[in-house]
N, C-alpha and C positions, 0 to 999 in steps of 0.2 A: 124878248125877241128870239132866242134860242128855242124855246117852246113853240113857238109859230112857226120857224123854220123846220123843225122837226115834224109837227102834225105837216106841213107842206110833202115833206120829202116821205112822211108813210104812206100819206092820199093818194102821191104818182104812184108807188107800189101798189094802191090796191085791187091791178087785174092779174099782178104775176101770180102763178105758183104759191099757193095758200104754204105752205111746207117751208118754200125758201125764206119767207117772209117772217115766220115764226124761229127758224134757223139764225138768221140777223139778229134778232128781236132778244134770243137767247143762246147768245154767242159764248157769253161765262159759263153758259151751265154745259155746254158740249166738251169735254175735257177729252183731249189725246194722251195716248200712251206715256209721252213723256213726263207730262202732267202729272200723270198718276205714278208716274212712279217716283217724281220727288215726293210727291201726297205720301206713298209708300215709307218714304226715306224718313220723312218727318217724324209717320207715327213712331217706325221702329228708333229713332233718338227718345219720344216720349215714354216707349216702353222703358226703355235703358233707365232712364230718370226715376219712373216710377218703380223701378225693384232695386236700386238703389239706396239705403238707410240714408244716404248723405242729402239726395237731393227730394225724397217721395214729399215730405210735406208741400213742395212747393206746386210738385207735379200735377198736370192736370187729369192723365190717366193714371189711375193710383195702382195700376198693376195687385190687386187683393191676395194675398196667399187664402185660401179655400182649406187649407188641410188633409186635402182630399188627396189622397198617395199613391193611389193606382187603379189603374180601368179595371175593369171586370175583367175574368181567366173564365165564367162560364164555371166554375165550380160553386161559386157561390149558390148558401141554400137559406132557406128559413119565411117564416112570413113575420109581415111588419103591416104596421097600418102607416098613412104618409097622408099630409096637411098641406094642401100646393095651395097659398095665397101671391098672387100675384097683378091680379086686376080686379074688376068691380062683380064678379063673382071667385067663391074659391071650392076646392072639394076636399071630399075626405075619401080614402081608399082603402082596401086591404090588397094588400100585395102578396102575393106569394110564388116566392121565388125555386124553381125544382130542379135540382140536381141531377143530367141525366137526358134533358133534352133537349130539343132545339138542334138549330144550326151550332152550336157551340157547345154542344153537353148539359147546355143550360136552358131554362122554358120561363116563360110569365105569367101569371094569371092574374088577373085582377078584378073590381068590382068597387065602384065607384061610384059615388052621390056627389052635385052639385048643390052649394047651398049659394043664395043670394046678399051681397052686404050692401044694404043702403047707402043710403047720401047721408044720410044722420051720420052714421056709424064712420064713413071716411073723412070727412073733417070732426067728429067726436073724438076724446078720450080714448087713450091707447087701451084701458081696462076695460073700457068699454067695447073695442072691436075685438080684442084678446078673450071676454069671457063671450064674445057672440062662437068666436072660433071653439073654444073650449064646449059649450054648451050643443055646438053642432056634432060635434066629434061624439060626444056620447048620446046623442040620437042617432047617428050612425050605426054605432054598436050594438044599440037597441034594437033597429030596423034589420040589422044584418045578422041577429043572433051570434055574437060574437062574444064569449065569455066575460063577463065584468070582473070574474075572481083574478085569473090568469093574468101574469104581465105582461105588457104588450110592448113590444119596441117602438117606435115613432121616429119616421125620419121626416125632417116640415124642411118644403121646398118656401122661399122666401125672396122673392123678386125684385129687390131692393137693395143698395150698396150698403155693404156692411163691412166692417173689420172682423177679422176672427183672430183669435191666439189659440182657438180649437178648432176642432170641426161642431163639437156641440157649444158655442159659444161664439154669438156677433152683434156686434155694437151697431145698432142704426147710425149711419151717416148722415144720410137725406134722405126725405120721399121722394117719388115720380110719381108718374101717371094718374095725376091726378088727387092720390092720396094727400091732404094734410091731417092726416090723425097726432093729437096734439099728447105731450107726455113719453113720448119714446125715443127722440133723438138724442143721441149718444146714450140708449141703455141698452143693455141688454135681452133683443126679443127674444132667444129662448128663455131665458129665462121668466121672461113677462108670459108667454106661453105654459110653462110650466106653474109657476102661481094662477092662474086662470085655470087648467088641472085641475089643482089643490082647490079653488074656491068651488068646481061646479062640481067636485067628489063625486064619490061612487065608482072611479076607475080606477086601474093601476097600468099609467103610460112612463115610460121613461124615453123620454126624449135623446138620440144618439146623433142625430146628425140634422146641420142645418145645411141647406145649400143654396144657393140660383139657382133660377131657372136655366141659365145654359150649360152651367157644370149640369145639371141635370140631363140636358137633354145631350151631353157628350157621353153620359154615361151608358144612356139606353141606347143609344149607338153603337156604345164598345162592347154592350153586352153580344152585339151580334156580329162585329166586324172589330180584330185586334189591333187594326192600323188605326182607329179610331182615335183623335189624340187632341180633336178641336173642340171644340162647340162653340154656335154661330145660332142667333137668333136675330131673326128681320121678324117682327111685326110691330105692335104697339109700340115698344121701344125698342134698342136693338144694342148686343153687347157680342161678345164672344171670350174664350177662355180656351187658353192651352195646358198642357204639359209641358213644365217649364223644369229644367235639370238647379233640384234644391241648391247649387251651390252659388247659385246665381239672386236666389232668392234675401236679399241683405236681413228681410223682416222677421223670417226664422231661423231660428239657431240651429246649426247639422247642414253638414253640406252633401249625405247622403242620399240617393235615389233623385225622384222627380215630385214634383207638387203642382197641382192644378193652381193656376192663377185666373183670378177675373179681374180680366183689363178694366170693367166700366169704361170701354171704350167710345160711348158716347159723349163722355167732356172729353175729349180730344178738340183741340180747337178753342178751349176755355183760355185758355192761356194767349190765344192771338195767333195762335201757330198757323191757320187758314186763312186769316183777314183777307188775303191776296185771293179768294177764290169764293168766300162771300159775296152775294150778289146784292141788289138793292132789295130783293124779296124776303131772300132768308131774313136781313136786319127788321126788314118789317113784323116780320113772322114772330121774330124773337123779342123783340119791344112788346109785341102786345101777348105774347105769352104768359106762366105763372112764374119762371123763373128765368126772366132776361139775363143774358150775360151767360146762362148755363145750360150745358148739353148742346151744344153746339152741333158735333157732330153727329149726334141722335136726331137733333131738328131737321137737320138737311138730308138723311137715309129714311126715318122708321114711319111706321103706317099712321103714328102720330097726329104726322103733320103735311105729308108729300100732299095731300087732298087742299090744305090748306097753300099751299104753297099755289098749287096748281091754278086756286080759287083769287091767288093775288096777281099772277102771270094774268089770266081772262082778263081781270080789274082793271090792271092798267094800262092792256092792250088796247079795252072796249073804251077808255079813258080817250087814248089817244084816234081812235077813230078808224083802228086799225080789224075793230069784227061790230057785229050787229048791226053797223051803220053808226057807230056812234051811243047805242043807248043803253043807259046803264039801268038794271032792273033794283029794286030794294035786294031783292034775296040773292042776288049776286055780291051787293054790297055788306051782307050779313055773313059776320065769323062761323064755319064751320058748314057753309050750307055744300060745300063738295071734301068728298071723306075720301076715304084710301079705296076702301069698296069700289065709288064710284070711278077711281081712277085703273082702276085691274078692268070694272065694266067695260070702259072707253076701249082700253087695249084690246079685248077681246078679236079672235083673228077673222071669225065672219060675222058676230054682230055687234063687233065694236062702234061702225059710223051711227046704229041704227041707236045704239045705247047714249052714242054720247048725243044725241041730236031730244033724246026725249028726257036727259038729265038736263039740256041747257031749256029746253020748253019750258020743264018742273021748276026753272029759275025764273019764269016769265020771261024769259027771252023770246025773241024769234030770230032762230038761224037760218042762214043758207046753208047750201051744198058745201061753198069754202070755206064758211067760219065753222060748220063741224070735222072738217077735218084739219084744219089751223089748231081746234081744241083740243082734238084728239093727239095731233104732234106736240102741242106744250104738255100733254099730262105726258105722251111718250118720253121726251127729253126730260121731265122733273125726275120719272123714274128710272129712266138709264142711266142720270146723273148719280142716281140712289146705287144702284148696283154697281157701279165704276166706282162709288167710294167705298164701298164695302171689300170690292175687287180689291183694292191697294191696300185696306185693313188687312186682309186677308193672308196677302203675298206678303204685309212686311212680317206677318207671326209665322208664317210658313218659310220664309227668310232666317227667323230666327232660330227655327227647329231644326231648319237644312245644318245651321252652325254649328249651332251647337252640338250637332249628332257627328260632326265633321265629315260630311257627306257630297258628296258632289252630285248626287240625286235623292229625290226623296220620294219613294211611296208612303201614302199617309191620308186616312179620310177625315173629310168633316161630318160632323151631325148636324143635321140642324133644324130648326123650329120656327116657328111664326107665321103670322097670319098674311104676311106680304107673302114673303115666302112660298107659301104653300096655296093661296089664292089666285097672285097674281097669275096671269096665262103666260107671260114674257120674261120674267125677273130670274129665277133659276137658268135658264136657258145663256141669256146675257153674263150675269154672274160667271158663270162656269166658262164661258169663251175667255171672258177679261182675265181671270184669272190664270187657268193657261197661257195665255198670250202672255203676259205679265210674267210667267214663270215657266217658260217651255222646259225646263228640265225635272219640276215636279209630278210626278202621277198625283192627282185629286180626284178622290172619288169622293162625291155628294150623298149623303143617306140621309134620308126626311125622318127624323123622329119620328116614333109609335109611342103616343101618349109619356110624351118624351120628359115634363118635369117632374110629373108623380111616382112615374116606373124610375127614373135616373133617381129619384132621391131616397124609393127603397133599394136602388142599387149601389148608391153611396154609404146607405148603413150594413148592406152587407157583404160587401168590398172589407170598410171596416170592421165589422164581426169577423168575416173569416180571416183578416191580418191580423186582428189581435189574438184569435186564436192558433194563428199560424206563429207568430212570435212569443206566444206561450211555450210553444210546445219548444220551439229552436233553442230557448231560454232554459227549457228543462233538460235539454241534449246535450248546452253545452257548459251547465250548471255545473257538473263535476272539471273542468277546463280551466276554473274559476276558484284561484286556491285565495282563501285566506290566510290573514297576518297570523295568528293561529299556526295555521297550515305547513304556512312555510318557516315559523320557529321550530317545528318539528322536523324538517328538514334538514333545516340547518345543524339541530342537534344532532341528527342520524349523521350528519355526512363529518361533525366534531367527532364521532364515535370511531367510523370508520378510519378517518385517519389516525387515531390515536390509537387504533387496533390494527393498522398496516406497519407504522414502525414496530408495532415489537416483534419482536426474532420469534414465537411463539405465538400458535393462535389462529382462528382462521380469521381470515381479514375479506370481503370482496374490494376494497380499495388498496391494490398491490403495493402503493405508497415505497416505489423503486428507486435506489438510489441513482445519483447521475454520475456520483465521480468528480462531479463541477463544484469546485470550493469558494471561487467566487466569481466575480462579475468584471466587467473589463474595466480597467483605468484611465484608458484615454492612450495609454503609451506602447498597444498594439501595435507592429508595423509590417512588412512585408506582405509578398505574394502568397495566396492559399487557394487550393482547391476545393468546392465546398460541393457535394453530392446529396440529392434530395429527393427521398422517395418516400412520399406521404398520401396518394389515392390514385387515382386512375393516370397522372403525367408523374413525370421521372424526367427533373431539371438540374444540370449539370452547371457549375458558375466556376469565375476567376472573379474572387474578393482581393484587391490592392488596397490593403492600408497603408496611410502614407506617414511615418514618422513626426510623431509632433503636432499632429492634425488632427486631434479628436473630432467627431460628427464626422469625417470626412473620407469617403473609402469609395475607391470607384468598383463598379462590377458589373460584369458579362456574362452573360448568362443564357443557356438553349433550352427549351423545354421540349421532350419525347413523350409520346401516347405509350400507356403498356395495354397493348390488346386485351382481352378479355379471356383469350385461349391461354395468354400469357401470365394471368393473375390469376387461372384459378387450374395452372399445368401442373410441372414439375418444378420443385426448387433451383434446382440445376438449370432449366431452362429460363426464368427468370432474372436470375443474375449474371445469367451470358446476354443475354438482352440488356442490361444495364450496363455491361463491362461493353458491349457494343458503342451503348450511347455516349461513353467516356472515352471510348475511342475517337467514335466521331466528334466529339465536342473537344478536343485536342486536335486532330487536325484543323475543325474551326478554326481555332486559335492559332494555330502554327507552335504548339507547343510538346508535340508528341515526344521530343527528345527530354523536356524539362523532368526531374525529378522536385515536383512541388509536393510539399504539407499538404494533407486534407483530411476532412472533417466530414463525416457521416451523417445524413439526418436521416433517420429511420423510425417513423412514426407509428410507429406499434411499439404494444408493449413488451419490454426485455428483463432480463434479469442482467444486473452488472456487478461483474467483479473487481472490475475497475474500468476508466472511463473509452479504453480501444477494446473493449469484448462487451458484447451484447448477445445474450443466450432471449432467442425470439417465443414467449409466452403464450401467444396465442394470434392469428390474426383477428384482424378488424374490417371493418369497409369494402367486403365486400371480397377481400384475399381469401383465396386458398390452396395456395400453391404445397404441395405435398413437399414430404422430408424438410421440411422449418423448423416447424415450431419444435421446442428443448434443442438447437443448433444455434452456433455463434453466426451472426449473421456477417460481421465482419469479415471471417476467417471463406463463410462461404464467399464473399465478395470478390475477396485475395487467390482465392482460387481460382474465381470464374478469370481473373485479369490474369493469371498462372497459363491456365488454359489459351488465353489469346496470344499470350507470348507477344505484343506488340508493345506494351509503354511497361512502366512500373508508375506504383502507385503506393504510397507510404500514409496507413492510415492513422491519423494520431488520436481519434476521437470518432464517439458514436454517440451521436443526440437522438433523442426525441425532437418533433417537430414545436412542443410548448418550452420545452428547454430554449431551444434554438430563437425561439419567437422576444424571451426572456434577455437571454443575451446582446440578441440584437438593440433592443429598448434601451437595457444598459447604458449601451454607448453613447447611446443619445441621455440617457436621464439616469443620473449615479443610484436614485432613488428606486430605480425599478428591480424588484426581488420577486415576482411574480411575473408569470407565463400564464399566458389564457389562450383557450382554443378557442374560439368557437365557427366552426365550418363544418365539414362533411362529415368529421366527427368532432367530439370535444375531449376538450383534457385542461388540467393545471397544474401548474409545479409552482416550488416556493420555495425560499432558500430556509431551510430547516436547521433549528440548534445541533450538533452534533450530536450534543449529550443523550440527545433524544433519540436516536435511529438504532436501536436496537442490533440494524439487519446489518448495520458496517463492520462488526466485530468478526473476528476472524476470517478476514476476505484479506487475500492479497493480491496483486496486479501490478498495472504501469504506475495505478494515480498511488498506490502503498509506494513505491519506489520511488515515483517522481515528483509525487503533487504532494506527498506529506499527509497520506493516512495514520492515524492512530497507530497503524502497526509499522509505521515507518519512518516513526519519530525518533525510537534508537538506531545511532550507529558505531558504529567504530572508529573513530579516525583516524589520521594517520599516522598522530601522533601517541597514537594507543590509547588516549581515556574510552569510556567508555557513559553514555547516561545523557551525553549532552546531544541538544537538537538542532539541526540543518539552520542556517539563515532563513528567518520566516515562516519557519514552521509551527512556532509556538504560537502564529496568528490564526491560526486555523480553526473557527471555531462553527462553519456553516459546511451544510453541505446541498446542494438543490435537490427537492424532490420531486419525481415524475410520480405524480399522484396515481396516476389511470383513474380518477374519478370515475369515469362513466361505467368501472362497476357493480356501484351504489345500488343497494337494491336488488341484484341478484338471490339475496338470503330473503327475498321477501321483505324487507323495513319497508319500500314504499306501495308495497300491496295496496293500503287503503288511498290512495291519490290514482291508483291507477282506472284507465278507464276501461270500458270492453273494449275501445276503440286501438288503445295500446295493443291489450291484451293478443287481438286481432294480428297484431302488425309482427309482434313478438312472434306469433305462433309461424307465422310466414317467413318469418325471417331469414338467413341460412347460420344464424347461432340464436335457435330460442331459449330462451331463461338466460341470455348471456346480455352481458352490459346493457342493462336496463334504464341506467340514469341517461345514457347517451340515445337509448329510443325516443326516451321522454325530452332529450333536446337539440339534436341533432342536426343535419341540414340532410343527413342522409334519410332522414326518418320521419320528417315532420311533413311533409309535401303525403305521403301514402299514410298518417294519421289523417289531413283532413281528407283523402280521398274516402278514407274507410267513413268519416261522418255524414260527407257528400252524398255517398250509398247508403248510408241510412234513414238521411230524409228526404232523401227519392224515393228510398221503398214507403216510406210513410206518407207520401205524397205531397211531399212538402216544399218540395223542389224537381225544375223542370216536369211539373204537370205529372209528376208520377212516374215519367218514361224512362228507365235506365238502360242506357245507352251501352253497347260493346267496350267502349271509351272507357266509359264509368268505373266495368268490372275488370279492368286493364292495370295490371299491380306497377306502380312505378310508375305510370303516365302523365300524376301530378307532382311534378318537380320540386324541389323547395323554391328556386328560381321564381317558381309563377307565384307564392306568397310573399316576396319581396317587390312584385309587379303588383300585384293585386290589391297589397295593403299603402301604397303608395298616393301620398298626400295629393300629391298631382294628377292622381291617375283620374277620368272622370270613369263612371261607372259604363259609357259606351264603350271605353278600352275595355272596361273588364269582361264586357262582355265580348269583345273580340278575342282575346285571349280564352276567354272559355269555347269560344267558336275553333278556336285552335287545337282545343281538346277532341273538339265534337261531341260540345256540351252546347244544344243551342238553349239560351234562356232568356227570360225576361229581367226587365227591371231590377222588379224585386227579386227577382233570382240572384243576381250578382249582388243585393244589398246581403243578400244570407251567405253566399260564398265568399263575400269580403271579412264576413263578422265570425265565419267558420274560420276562418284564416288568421284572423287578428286572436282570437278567443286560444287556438293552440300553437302560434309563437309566443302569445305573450307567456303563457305557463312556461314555457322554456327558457324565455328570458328570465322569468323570476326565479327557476328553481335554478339556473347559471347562478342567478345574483343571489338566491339562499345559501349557495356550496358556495360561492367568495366571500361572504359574512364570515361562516365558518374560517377559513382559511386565514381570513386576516386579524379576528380575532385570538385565534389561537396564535399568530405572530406577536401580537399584542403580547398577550399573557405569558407568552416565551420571556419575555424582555422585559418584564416586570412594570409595562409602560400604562401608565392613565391614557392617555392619546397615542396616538400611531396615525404618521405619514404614510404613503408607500405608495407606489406606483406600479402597475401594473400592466406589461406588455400584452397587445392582444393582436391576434390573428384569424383569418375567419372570414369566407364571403358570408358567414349569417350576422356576423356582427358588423360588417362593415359595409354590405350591400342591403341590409335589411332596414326600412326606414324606421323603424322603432325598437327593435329588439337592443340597440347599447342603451338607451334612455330607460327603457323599461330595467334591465338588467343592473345599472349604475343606480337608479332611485331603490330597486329592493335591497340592495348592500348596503347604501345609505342607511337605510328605514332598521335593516338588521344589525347591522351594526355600528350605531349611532359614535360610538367611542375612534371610531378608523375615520381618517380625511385619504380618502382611495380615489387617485388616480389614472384617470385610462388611459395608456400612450399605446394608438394603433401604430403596428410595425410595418416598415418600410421591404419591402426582400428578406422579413425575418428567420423562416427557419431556416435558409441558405446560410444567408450573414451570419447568423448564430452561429453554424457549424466552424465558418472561418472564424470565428471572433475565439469559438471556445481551443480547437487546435494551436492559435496565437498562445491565446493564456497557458494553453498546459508546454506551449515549447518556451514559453519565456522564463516557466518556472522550473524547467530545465535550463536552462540557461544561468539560472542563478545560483 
């Protein structure tokens, strides 16, 4: 009864508006905005799935990693020959690709033969269509005069879902299009390619790259336009592929750069994910199909089958009585008799009625006026349905890219290919509206492939030719970067040498290996108010350390930090420390303490000579100081002067640290175990408490710490009872003293000449102390940022970076920070910060530009880290050996925004002391306010031992 009511209720429609009637008829297939953009939502959750390792097997869009790492730059050169099978013929080409022209620097040439594959051959035997391909390919060479001796590269376009774990390497999936050639699923068709080679001999091909057809034809797109980042193919079947940021990629290992993925976004819908927008036609379509249940969303877009679809809409309109009059012809009821061709026909914008009225004739029809344009609206609507689901493919990858680039706009082109595509009169046009409308905030510009799979697929092998010869060369740059276990045992041993040749009293030593005057480490039973003064690089920070009686770990502190200008660092002595006597000033009124007569402790982070621990005679500056009349002056005394001069507070200095002293002490109090100070920041340094017996340089020194701390030379006294011989309470415990190594200046004598780079060299010579403190160029935070600038301008000028162009930026000394290799090499960082950060420079680059400037950056922190952690092997070893121990504990205070802001530099650092010194269990305890709190912690110890 419901079938009778229904032919009733289409018979009274049939004087209206042939249009409206067909509209009704096919109300599922008109989708709105909103529609498409859950349709949109859905894919992008199916993408998600499918580059997912957890959930891809299950997934219907299997999202393919391709291998394919970067579009074309237009510098790409070379010729290749290229094998594009993808439908029921295939061809063979020589490609050659020229450096130099074109829109992009770059040109194409090619030349190209069609050959034809039977019906035999596509349900035959895989070796069989394999050695047809093979046997064409060297009739090609033949016909084209193409050397047989010479080897040839070969990139083979392959239109087929495949798995890769290479670019030359993928596993057949499934057929399409018709293909059932038997013997190939799940093997490897390059390789089946290459045996087929090998059987029809006489050439030499070596196969480099396999691809799709729409990474192909994204390629030949990018070859001419660099926003190029999609590919999109509408014809026989229909897929597309992006550039997807590798770290999203679950299926490849590296979360480095970008990788092209192919969606095979035609089983979208495999999974059931559309049922709700399947119509009674598509189910039909698909039932009688060759693989029901699969390709879903292919069957409802690609040129396939939209003919077919169109051919079931007529069926069971003409069914219900609603065209012809009712009558249904055989060749209308015949699979295949209206194609895609004929549906682009119909559309056509002035002889469409006349096309579609002599395609429904050629059915044995007879139409009228209204049932040819009834026809003409149902192919219209099958295929605007096609373009509206492509449109929401489209938008949700275009979605994904907006994201992932963290972008609030996106410029960005698609390429694209096929026969619908590029035939139809309507479909591009549609496409490109929905799409915009779908995404008003993206720029999309559309470029139609030029012989888009054969050109993209010798441009995917020589994309990959010139990266691997580009990471050749990077590899050979930064091969000296790259110290071996070797390597750095000879390091180790230079820097055992050097300290063992700074203690003795005689000798030249470049490691100063300076006394501290500091005998030991705190106890816990530290207490009172102390002043602690800190001047270690560019700021000058003034503190109040309160330790509180009894409360080991526990010490409160206030503290101001002051700028020293740069007139001021590199003026007059005398100007300098009235500038600090200033900031003591101010940093007392801070406090409301200007009347207080407190203790205070000096950090002074250069190196000194000391004849006990309140006089420091300043050796040399560092970092960047050069303040005149210094250096061979007690830096203290100047200090006492400049506050002489201000005539406003007094100031009682009990102690003068180093800033790795200070770092050490502090650690201390937290960990009884810590005997070791480590710099590693804007310079570097380490101390270590050292056997006495050992320091050659304490002998005949006297001072505060001979009178109060209990020197060697201060061990007899007189009492008051007249003997004479016998030693002070506590004095005969004395058996360490800390030493301020100055490590960083290792190397000055030339020992690490052979590690060094030209790139050092470079940096040295610019310096404002060349040949001076060499260890500390080679690890420094002050130094390491203009090491990779100097390699950054080397393979720029080499062309290897930023397209050749070196930039004002580039040859700008200092412009690359160390800061920006603690940003750069950071685990979280994705590669489009890094390239913002380089944009900050006024370094613009690509991609793989920031993959080489991250790898430039990782390559020379990490030798700095190791050769830190080579000179602590050293150190703790020899502590070892001091003390006659098999094993050694010890800990190790550290200080340092390189060690502490840098995401890899303690790791790297802690495993090569590990690896060197396998006999030391070394621990790192980073310091809290270290060289401040030091300075307080060590003033305590040296009054308490007065005190005693």
């Amino acid at each position: 009864m419901l079938a009778v009511h229904l032919v009733s209720f289409f018979f009274s429609k049939l004087q209206e508006d042939p249009t409206k009637k067909v509209d009704r008829f096919l109300y599922a297939m008109r989708l709105h905005d909103d529609q498409l953009t859950d349709i949109s939502a859905r894919f992008q959750a199916e993408m998600k799935k499918g580059l997912s390792s957890e959930s891809n097997t299950t997934a219907a869009v299997k999202m393919l990693p391709t291998h394919v790492r970067s579009t074309p730059d237009g510098t790409e050169k070379g010729q290749f020959l290229a094998l594009d099978l993808g439908g029921s013929k295939f061809k063979v080409l020589q490609v050659k690709v020229r450096e130099g022209m074109g829109i992009r620097k770059g040109g194409v040439e090619m030349e190209e033969k069609t050959y034809p594959i039977s019906k035999e051959l596509l349900i035959g035997k895989g070796t069989e269509l394999f050695d047809h391909v093979a046997e064409s390919l060297k009739d090609f060479l033949h016909e084209k005069n193409i050397s047989l001796e010479r080897k040839h590269p070969l990139a083979f376009t392959f239109s087929f879902p495949c798995e890769q774990s290479s670019l030359d390497q993928g596993l057949l999936l499934n057929w399409s299009k018709r293909y059932r050639v038997r013997g190939l699923q799940g093997k490897d068709v390059v390789q089946a390619l290459r045996d087929a080679i090998d059987r029809t001999g006489g050439m030499d091909v070596e196969v480099l790259a396999m691809v799709n057809d729409t990474v192909a034809t994204m390629m030949t797109c990018g070859f001419d336009d660099k926003h190029c980042d999609v590919g999109l193919i509408i014809g026989t079947g229909t897929n597309a592929c992006y550039m997807e940021a590798l770290r999203h990629v679950d299926l490849v290992e590296g979360d480095e750069g970008r990788m092209c993925v192919n969606t095979e976004w035609g089983a979208f819908g495999d999974d059931g994910a559309l049922d709700d927008f399947i119509t009674e036609f598509d189910r039909d379509m698909d039932a009688a199909s060759n693989n029901p249940g699969k390709q879903i969303f292919e069957k409802m877009v690609s040129g396939m089958y939209l003919g077919e679809i169109v051919r079931l809409v007529v069926l069971k309109m003409t069914k219900l009585g609603l065209l012809f009059d009712g009558n249904v012809s055989d060749a209308l009821r015949t699979k295949g008799k209206i194609t895609t061709a004929d549906v682009a026909a119909m559309e056509e914008y002035k002889t469409g009625l006349k096309n579609t009225k002599n395609l429904l004739m050629g059915l044995d029809l007879n139409p009228s006026k209204d049932d040819c344009i009834a026809v003409q609206h149902v192919s219209t609507i099958v295929s605007f349905r096609s373009s509206n689901l492509v449109a929401a493919g489209l938008a949700a990858i275009l979605t994904r890219i907006k994201q992932n680039r963290n972008l609030r706009t996106l410029r960005i082109t698609v390429g694209v290919d096929g026969a619908v595509y590029k035939t139809h009169p309507q479909y591009p046009k549609r496409l490109h509206k929905v799409v915009r409308r779908l995404l008003p905030e993206c720029h999309v510009r559309f470029v139609l492939s030029d012989s888009g799979s054969s050109k993209g697929a010798a441009l995917v092998t020589a994309v990959a030719q010139r990266l691997t010869a580009r990471k050749r060369q990077v590899d050979e740059t930064l091969c000296p970067f790259r110290l071996s276990r070797e390597q750095l045992q000879l390091v180790k041993a230079r820097m055992r040498a050097g300290l063992e040749a700074g203690l003795k009293s005689k000798g030249p030593s470049t490691i100063k290996m300076l006394p501290s005057f500091v005998y030991r480490t705190p106890d816990g039973t530290e207490h009172g108010k102390y002043l602690a003064l800190d001047l270690g690089g560019t700021n000058f920070r003034a503190l109040m350390v309160d330790f509180k009686k009894g409360l080991q770990q526990n010490a409160r502190l206030y503290h101001k930090i002051y700028t020293i200008p740069l007139e001021i660092m590199q003026g007059t002595g005398e100007e300098l420390f009235d500038h600090i006597a200033q900031c003591v000033s101010d940093f007392l009124d801070y406090m409301g303490m200007k009347k207080a007569h407190l203790p205070a402790g000096f950090t002074f982070s250069f190196p000194c000579e000391q004849t006990a621990i309140d006089t420091g005679t300043l050796v040399s500056w560092t970092k960047g100081f050069k303040a005149t009349d210094c250096e061979g002056h007690d830096v203290v005394e100047m200090l006492r002067e400049a506050v002489k001069r201000r005539n406003e507070f007094d100031l009682d200095i009990m102690a003068v640290v180093n800033d790795t002293v200070g770092t050490m002490m502090s650690c201390a109090y937290e960990d009884p175990q810590c005997e070791i100070g480590l710099i590693a920041g804007t310079g570097t340094n380490l101390c270590y408490m050292e056997e006495l017996k050992n320091i050659e340089k304490t002998e005949q020194k006297t001072g505060r710490a001979g009178r109060e701390e209990g020197t060697p030379e201060g061990q007899d006294h007189k009492q008051d009872d007249g003997t004479e011989g016998e030693k002070m309470e506590g004095e005969a415990e004395i058996q360490k003293m800390c030493i301020n190594t100055e490590w960083g200046g290792l190397g000055d004598d030339g020992s690490l000449d052979d590690i060094v780079t030209p790139y050092d060299l470079e940096v040295n010579q610019n310096s404002i102390n060349p040949g001076k403190q060499r260890f500390e160029k080679l690890t420094s935070g002050m130094y390491l940022g203009e090491v990779v600038r100097q390699v950054l301008l080397d393979l720029t000028r080499g062309g290897l970076l930023f397209r050749g162009h070196v930039t004002e930026a580039l040859k700008t000394p200092g412009i690359f920070e160390t800061k920006y290799l603690s940003q750069i090499e950071s685990d979280r960082l994705a590669l489009l910060q890094v390239r913002s950060i380089l944009q900050q420079l006024g370094l613009e680059s690509t991609c793989d530009d920031s993959i080489i400037v991250k790898e430039v950056c990782g390559a020379v922190s990490r030798r700095a880290a190791q050769l830190c952690g080579a000179g602590m092997a050293a150190v703790v070893d020899k502590m070892r050996e001091n003390r006659g121990l098999d094993h050694l504990n010890i800990t190790v205070g550290v200080d340092g925004a390189l060690y502490k802001l840098h995401p890899h530099f303690a790791k790297v650092l802690q495993e090569t002391a590990g690896v060197l010194a396998p006999q030391c269990n070394v621990t790192f305890l980073p310091s809290e306010e270290g060289s401040g709190k030091g300075a307080a912690l060590i003033t305590a110890v040296a009054l308490q031992k007065q005190e005693m």
